[in-house]
PDB file of N, CA, C and O in Angstrom:
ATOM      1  N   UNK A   1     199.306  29.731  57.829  1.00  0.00           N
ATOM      2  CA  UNK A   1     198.638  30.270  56.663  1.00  0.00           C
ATOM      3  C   UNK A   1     199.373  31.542  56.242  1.00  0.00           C
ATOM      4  O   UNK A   1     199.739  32.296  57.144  1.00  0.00           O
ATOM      5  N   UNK A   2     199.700  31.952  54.624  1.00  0.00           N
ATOM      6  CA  UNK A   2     200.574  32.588  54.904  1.00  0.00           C
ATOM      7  C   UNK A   2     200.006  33.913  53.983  1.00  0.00           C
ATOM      8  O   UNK A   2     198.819  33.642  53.800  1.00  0.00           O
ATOM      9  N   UNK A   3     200.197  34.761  53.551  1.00  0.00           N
ATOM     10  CA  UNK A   3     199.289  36.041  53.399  1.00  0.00           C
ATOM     11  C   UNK A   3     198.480  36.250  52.058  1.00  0.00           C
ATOM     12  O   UNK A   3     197.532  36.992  51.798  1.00  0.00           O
ATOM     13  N   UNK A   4     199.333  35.144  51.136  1.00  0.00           N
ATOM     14  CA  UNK A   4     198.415  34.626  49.798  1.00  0.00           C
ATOM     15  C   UNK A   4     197.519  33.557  50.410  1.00  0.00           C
ATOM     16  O   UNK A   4     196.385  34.036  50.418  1.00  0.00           O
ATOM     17  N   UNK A   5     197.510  32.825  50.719  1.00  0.00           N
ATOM     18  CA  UNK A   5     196.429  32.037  51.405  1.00  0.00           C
ATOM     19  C   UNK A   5     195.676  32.543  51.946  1.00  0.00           C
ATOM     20  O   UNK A   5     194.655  31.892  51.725  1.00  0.00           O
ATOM     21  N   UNK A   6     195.273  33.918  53.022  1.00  0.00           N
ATOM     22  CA  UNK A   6     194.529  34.705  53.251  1.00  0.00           C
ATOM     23  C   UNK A   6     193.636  35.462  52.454  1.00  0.00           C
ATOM     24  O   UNK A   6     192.473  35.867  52.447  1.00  0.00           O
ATOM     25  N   UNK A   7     194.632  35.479  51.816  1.00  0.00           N
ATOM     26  CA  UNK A   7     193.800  36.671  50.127  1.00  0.00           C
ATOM     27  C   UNK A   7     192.905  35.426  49.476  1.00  0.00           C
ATOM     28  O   UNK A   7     191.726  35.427  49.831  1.00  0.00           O
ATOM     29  N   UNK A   8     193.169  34.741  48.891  1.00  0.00           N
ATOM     30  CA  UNK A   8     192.656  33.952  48.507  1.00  0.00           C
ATOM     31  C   UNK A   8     191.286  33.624  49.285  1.00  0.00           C
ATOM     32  O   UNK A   8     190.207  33.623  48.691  1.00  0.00           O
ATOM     33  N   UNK A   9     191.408  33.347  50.660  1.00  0.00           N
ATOM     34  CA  UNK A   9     190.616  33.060  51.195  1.00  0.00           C
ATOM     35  C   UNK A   9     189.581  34.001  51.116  1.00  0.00           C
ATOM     36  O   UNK A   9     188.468  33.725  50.668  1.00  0.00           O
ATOM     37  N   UNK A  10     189.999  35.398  51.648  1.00  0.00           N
ATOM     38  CA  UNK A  10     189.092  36.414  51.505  1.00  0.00           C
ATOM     39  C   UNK A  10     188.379  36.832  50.028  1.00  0.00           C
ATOM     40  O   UNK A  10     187.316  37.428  49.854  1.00  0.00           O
ATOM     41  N   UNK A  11     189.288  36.336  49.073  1.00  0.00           N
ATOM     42  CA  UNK A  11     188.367  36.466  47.494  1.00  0.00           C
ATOM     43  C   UNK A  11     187.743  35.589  47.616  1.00  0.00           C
ATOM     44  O   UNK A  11     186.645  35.895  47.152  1.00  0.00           O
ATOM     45  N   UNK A  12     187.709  34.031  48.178  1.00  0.00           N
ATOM     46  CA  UNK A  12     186.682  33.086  47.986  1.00  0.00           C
ATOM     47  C   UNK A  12     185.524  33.464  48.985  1.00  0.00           C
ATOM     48  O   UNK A  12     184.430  33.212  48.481  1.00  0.00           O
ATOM     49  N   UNK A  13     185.438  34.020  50.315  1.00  0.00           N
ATOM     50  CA  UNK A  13     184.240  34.620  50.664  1.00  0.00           C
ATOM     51  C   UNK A  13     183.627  35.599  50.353  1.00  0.00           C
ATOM     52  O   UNK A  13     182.425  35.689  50.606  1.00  0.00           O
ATOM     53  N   UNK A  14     184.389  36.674  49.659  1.00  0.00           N
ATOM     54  CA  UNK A  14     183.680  37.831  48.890  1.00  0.00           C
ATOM     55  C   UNK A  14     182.592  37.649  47.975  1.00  0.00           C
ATOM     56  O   UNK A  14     181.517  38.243  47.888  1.00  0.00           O
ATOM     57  N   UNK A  15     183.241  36.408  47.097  1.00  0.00           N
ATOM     58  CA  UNK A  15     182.765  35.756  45.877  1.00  0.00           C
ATOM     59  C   UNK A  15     181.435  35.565  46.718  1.00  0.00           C
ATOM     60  O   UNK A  15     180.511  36.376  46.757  1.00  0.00           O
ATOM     61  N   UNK A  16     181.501  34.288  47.419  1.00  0.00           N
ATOM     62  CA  UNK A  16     179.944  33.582  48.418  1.00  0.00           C
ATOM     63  C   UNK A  16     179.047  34.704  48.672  1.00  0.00           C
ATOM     64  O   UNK A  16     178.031  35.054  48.072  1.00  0.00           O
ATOM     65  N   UNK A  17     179.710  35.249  49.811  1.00  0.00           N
ATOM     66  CA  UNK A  17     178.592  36.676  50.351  1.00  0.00           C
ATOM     67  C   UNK A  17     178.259  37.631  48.935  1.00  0.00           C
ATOM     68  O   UNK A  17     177.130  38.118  48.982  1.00  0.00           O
ATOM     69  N   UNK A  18     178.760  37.854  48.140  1.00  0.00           N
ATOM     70  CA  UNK A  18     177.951  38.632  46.933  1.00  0.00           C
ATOM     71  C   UNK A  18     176.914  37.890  46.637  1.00  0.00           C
ATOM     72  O   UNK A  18     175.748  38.287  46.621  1.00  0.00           O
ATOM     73  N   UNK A  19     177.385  36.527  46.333  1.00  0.00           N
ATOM     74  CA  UNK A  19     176.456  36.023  45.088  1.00  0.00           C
ATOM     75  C   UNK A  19     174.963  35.869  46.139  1.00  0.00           C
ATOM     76  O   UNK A  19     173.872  36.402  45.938  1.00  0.00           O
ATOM     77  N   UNK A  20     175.373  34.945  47.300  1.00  0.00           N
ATOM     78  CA  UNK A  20     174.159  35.146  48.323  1.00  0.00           C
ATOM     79  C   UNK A  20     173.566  36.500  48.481  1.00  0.00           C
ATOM     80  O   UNK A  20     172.440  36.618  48.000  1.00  0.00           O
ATOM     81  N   UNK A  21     174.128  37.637  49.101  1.00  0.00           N
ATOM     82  CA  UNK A  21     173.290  38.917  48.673  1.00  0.00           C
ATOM     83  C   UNK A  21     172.232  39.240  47.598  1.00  0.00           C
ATOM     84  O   UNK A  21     171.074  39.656  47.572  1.00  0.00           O
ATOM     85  N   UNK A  22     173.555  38.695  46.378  1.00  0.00           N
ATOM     86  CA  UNK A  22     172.067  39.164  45.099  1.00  0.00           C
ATOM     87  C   UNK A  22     171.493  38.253  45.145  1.00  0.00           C
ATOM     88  O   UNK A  22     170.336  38.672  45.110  1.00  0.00           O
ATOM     89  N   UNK A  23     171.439  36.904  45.221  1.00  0.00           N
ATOM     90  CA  UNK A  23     170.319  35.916  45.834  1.00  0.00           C
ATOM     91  C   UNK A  23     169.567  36.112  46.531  1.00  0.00           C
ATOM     92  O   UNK A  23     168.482  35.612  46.236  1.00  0.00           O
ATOM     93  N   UNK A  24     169.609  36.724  47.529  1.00  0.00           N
ATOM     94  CA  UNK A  24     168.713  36.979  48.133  1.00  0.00           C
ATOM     95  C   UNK A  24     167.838  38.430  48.032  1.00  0.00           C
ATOM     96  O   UNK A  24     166.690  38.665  48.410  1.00  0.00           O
ATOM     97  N   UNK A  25     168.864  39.335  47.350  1.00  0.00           N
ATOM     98  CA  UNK A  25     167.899  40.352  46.895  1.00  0.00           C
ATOM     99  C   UNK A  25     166.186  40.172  45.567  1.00  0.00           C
ATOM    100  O   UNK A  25     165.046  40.631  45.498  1.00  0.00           O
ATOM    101  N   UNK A  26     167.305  38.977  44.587  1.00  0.00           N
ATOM    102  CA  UNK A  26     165.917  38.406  43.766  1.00  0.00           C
ATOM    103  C   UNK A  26     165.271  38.356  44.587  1.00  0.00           C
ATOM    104  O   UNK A  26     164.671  39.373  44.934  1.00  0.00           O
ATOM    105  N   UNK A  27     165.034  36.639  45.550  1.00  0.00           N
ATOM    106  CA  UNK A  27     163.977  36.413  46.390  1.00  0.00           C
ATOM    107  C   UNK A  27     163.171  37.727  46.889  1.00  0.00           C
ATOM    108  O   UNK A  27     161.976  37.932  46.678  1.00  0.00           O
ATOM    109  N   UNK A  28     163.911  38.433  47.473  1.00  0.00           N
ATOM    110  CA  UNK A  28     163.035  39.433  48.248  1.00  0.00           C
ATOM    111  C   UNK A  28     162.459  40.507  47.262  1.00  0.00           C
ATOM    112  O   UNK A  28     161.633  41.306  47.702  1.00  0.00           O
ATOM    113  N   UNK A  29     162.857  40.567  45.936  1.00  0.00           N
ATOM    114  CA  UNK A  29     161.696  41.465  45.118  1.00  0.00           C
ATOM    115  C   UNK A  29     160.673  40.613  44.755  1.00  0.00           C
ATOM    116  O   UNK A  29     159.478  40.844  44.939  1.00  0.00           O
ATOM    117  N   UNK A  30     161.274  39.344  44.092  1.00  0.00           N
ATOM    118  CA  UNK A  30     159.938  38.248  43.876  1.00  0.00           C
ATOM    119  C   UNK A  30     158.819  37.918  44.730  1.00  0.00           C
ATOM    120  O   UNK A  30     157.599  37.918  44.568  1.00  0.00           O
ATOM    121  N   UNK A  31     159.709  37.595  45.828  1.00  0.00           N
ATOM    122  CA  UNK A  31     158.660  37.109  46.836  1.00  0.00           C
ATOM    123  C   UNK A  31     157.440  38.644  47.501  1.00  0.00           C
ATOM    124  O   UNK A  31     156.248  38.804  47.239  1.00  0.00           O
ATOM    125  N   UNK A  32     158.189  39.356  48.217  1.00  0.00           N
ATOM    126  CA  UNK A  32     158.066  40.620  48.479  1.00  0.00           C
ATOM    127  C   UNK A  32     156.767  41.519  47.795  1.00  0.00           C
ATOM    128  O   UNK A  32     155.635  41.867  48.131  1.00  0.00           O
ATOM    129  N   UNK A  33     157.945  41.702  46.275  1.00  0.00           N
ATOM    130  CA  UNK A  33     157.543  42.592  45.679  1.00  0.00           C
ATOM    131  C   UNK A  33     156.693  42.283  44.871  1.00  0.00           C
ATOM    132  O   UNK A  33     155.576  42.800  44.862  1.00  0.00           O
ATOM    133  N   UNK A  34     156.934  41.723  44.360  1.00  0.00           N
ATOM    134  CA  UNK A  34     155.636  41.103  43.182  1.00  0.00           C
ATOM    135  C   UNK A  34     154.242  40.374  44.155  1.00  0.00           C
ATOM    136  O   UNK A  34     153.102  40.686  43.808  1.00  0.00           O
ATOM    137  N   UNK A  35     154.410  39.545  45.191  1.00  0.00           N
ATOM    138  CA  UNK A  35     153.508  39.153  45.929  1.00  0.00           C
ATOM    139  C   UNK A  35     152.660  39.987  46.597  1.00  0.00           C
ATOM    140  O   UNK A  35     151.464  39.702  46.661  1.00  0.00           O
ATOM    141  N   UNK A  36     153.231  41.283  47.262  1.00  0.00           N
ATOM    142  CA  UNK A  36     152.928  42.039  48.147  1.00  0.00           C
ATOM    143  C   UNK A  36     152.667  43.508  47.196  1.00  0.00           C
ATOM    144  O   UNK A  36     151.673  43.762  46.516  1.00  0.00           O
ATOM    145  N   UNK A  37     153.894  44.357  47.395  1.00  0.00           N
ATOM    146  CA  UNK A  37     153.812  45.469  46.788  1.00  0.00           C
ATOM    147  C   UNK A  37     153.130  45.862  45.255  1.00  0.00           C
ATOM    148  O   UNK A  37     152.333  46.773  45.032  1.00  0.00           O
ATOM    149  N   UNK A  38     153.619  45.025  44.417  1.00  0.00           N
ATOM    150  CA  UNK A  38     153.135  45.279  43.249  1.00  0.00           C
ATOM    151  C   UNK A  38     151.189  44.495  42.658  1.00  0.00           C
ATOM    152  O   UNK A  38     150.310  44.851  41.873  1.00  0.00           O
ATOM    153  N   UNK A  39     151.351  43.593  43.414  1.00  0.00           N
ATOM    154  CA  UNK A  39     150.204  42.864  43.853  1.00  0.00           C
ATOM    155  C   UNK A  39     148.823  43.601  42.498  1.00  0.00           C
ATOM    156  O   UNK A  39     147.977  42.874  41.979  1.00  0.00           O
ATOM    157  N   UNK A  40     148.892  44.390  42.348  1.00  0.00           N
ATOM    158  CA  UNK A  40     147.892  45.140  41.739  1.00  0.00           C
ATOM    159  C   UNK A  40     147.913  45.133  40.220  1.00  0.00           C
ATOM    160  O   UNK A  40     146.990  44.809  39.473  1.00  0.00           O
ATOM    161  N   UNK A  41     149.036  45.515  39.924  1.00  0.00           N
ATOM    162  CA  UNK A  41     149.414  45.573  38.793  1.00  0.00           C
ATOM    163  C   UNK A  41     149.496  44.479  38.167  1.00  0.00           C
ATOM    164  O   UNK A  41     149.027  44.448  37.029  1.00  0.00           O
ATOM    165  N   UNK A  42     149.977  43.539  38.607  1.00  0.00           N
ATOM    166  CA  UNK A  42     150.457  42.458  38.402  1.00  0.00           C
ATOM    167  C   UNK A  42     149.142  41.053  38.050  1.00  0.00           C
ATOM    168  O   UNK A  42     149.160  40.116  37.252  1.00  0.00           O
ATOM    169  N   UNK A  43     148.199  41.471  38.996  1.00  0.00           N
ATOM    170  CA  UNK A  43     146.415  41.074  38.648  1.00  0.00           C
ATOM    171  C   UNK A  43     145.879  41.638  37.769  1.00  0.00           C
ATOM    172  O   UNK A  43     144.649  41.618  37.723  1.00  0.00           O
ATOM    173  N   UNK A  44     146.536  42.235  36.911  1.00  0.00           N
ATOM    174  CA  UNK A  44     145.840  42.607  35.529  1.00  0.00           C
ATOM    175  C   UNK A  44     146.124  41.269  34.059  1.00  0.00           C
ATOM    176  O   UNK A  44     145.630  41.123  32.941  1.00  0.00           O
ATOM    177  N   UNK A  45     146.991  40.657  34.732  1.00  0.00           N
ATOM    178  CA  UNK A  45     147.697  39.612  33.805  1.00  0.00           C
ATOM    179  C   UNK A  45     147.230  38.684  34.403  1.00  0.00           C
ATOM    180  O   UNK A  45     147.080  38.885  35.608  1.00  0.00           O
ATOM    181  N   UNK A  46     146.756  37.146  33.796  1.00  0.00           N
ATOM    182  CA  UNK A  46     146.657  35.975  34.561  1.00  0.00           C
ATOM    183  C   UNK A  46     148.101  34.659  33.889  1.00  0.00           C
ATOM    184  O   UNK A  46     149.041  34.839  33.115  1.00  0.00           O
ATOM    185  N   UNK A  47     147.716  33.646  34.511  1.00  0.00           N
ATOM    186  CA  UNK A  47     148.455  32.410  34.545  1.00  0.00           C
ATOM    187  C   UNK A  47     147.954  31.485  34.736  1.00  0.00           C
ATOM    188  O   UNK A  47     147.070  31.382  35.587  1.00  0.00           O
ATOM    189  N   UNK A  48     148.321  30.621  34.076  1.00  0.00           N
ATOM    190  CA  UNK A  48     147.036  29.384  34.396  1.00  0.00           C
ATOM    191  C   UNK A  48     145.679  29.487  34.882  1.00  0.00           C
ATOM    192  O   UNK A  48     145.309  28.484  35.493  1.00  0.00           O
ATOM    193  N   UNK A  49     144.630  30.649  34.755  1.00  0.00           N
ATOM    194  CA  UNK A  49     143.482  30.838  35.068  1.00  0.00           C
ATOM    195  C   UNK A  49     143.918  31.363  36.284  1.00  0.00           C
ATOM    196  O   UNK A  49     143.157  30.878  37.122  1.00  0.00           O
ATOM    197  N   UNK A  50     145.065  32.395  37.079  1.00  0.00           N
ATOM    198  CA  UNK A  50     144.499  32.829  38.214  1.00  0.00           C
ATOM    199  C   UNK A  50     145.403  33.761  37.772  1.00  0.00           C
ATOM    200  O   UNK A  50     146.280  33.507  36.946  1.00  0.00           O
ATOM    201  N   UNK A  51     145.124  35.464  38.594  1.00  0.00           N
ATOM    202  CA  UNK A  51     145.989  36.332  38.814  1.00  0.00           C
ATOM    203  C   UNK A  51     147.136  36.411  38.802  1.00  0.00           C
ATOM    204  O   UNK A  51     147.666  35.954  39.815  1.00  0.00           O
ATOM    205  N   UNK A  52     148.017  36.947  37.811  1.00  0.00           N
ATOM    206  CA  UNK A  52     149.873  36.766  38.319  1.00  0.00           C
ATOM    207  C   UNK A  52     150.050  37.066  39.391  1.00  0.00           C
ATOM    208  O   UNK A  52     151.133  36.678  39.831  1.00  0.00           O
ATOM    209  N   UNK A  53     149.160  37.870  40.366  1.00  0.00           N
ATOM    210  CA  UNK A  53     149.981  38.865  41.527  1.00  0.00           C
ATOM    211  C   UNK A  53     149.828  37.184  42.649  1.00  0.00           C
ATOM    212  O   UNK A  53     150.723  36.533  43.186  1.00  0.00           O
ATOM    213  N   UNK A  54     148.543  36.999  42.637  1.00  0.00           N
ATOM    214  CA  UNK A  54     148.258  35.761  43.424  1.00  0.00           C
ATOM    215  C   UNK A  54     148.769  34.843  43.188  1.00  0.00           C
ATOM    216  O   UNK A  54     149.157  34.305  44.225  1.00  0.00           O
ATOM    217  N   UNK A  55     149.109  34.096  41.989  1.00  0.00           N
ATOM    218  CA  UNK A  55     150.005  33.194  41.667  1.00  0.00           C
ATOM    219  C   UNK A  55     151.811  33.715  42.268  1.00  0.00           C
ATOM    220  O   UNK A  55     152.606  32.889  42.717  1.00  0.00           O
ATOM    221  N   UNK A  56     152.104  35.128  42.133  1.00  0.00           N
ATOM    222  CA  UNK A  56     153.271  34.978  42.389  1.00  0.00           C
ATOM    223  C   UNK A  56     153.721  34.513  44.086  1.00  0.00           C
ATOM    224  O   UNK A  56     154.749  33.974  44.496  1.00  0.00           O
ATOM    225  N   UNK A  57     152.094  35.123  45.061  1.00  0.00           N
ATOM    226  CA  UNK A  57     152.297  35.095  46.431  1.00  0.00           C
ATOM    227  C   UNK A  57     152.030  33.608  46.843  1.00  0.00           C
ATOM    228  O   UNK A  57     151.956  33.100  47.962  1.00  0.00           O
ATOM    229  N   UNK A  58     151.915  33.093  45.649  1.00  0.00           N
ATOM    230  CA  UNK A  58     150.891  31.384  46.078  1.00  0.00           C
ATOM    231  C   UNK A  58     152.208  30.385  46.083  1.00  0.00           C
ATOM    232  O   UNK A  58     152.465  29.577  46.975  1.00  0.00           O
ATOM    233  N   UNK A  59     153.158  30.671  44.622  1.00  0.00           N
ATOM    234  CA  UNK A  59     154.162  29.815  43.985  1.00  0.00           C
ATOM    235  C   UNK A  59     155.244  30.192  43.271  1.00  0.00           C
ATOM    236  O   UNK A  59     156.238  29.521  42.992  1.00  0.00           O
ATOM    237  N   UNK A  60     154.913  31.620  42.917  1.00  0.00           N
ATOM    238  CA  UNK A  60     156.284  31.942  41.999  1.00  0.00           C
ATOM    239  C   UNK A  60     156.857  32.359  42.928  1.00  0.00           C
ATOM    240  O   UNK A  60     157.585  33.121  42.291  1.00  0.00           O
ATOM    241  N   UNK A  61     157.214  32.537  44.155  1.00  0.00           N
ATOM    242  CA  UNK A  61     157.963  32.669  45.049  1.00  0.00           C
ATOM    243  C   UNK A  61     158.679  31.850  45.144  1.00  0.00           C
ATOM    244  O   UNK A  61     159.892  32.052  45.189  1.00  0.00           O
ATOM    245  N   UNK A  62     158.058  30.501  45.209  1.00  0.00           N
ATOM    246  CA  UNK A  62     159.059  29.066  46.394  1.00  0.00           C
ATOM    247  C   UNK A  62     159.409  28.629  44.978  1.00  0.00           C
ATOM    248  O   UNK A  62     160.501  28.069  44.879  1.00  0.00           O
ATOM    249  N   UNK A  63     158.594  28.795  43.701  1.00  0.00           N
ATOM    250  CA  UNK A  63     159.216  28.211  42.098  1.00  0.00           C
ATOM    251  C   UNK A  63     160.832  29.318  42.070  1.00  0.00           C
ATOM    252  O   UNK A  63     161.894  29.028  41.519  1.00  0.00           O
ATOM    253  N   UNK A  64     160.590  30.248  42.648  1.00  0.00           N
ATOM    254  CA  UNK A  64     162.132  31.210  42.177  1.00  0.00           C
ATOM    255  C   UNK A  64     162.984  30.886  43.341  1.00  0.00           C
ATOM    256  O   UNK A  64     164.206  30.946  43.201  1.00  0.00           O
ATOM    257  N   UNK A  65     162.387  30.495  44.647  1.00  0.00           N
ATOM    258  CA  UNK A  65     163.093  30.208  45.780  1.00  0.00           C
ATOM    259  C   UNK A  65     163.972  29.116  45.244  1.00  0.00           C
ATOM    260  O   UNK A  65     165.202  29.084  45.215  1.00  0.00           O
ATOM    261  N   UNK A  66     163.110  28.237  44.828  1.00  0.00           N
ATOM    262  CA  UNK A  66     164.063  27.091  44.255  1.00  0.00           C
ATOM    263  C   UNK A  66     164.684  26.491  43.153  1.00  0.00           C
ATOM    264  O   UNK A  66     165.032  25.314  43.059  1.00  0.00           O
ATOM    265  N   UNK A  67     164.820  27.564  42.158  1.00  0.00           N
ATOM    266  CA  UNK A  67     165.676  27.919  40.950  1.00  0.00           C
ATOM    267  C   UNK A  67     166.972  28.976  42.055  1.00  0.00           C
ATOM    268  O   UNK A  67     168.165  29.081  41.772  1.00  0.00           O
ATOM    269  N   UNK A  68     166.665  29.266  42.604  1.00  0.00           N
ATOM    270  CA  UNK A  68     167.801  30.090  43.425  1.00  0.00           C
ATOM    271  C   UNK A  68     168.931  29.282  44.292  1.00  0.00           C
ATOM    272  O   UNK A  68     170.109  29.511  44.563  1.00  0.00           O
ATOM    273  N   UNK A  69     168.032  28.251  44.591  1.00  0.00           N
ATOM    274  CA  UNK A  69     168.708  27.320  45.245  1.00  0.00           C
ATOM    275  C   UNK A  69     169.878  25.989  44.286  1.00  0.00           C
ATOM    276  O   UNK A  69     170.993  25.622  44.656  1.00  0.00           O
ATOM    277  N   UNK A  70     169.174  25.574  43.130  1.00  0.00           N
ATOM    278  CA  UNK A  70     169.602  25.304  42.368  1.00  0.00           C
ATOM    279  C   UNK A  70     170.926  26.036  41.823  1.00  0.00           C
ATOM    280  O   UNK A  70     172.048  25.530  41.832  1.00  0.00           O
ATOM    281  N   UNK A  71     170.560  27.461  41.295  1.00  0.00           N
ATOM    282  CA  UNK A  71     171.690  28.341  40.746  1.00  0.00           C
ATOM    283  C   UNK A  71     172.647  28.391  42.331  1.00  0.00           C
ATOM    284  O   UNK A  71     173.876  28.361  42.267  1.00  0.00           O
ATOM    285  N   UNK A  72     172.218  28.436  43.149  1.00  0.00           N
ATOM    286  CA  UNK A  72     173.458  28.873  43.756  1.00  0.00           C
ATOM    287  C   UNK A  72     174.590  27.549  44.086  1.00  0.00           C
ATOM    288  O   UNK A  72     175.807  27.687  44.208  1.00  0.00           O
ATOM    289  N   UNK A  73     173.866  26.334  44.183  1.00  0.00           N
ATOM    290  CA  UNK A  73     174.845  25.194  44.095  1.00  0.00           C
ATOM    291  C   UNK A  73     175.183  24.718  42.802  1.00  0.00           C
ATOM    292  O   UNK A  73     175.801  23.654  42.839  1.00  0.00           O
ATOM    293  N   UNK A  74     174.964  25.181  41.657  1.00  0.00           N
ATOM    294  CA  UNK A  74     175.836  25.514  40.367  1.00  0.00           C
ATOM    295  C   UNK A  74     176.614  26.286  40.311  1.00  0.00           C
ATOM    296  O   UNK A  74     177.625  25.987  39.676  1.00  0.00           O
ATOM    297  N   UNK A  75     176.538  27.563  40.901  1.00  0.00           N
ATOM    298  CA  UNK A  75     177.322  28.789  41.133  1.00  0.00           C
ATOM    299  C   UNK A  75     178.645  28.171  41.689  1.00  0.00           C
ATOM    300  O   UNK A  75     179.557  27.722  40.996  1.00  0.00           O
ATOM    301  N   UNK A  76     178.605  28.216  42.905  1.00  0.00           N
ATOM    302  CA  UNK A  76     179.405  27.781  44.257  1.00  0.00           C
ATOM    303  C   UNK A  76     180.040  26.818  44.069  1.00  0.00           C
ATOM    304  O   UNK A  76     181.048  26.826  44.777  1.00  0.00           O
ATOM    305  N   UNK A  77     179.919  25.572  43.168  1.00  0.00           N
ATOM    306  CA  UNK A  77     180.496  24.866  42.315  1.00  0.00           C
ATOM    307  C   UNK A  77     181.668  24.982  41.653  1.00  0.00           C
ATOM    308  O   UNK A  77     182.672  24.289  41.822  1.00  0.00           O
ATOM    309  N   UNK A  78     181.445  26.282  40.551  1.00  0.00           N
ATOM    310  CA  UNK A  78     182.253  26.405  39.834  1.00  0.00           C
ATOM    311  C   UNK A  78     183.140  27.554  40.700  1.00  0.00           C
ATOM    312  O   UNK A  78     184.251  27.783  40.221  1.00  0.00           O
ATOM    313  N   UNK A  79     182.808  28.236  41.813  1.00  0.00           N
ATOM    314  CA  UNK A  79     183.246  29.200  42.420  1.00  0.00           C
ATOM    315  C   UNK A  79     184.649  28.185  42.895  1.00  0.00           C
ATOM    316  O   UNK A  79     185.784  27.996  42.457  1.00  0.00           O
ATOM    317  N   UNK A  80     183.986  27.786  43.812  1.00  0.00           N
ATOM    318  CA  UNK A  80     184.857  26.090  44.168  1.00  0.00           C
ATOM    319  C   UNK A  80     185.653  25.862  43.636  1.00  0.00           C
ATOM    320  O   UNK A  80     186.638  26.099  44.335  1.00  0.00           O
ATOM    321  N   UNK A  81     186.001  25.404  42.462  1.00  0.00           N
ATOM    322  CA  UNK A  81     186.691  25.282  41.505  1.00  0.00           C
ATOM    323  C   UNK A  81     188.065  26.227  41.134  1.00  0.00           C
ATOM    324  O   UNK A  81     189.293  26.153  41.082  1.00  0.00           O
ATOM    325  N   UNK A  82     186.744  27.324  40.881  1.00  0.00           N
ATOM    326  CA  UNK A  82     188.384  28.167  40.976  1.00  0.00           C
ATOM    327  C   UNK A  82     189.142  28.906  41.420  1.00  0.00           C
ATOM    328  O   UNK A  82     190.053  29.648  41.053  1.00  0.00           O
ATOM    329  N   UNK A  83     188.307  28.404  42.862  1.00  0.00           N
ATOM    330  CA  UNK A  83     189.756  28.505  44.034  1.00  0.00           C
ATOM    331  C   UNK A  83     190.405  27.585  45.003  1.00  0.00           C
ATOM    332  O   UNK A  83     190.967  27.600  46.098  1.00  0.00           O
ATOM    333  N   UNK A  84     189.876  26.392  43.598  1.00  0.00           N
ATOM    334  CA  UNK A  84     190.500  25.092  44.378  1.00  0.00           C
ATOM    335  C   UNK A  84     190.352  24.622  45.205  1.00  0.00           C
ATOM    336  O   UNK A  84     191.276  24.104  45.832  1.00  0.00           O
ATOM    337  N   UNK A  85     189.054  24.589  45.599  1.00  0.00           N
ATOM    338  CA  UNK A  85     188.649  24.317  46.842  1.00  0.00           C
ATOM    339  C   UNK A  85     187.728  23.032  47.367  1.00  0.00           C
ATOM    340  O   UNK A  85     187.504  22.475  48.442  1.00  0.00           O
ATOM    341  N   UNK A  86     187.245  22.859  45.695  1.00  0.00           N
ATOM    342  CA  UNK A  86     186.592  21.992  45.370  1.00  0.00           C
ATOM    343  C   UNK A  86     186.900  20.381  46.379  1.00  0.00           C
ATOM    344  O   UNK A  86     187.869  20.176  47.111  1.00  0.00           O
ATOM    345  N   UNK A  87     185.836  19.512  46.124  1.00  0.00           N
ATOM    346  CA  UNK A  87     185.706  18.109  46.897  1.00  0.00           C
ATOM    347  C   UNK A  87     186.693  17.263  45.374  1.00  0.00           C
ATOM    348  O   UNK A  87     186.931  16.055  45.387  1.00  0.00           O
TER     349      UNK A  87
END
């Protein structure tokens, strides 16, 4: 492997571990923050007949968990791509 192939390599995991980081930073304000911390505020608004704060700790969590999951194998995709790495 020769020292452009390294680089490369190391820009294609930089790329991964960012995008996972801020992936996972959403989750953890959504889930977290809006479920838990903000909880209050957030029960001043409803959704379908129940509390946003409760709705977010009930479902908008695992609903953003899995738009996250989605985006990130769209992401990683095109990441793939352009570093040739692709299937």
């Amino acid at each position: 492997m020769d020292s452009n192939d390294k680089q490369k390599a190391q820009a294609y995991w930089q790329k991964n571990v960012r995008l996972m980081m801020i992936l996972m930073v959403i989750w953890f304000a959504v889930s977290f923050g809006c479920g838990i911390l903000f909880v209050e505020q957030l029960n001043q608004f409803q959704i379908g007949g129940y509390k946003l704060g409760f709705w977010f700790a009930q479902q908008g969590s695992i609903y953003t968990f899995l738009a996250i999951i989605f985006y990130y194998a769209w992401k990683m995709r095109r990441i793939d791509r352009e570093f040739d790495v692709d299937e």
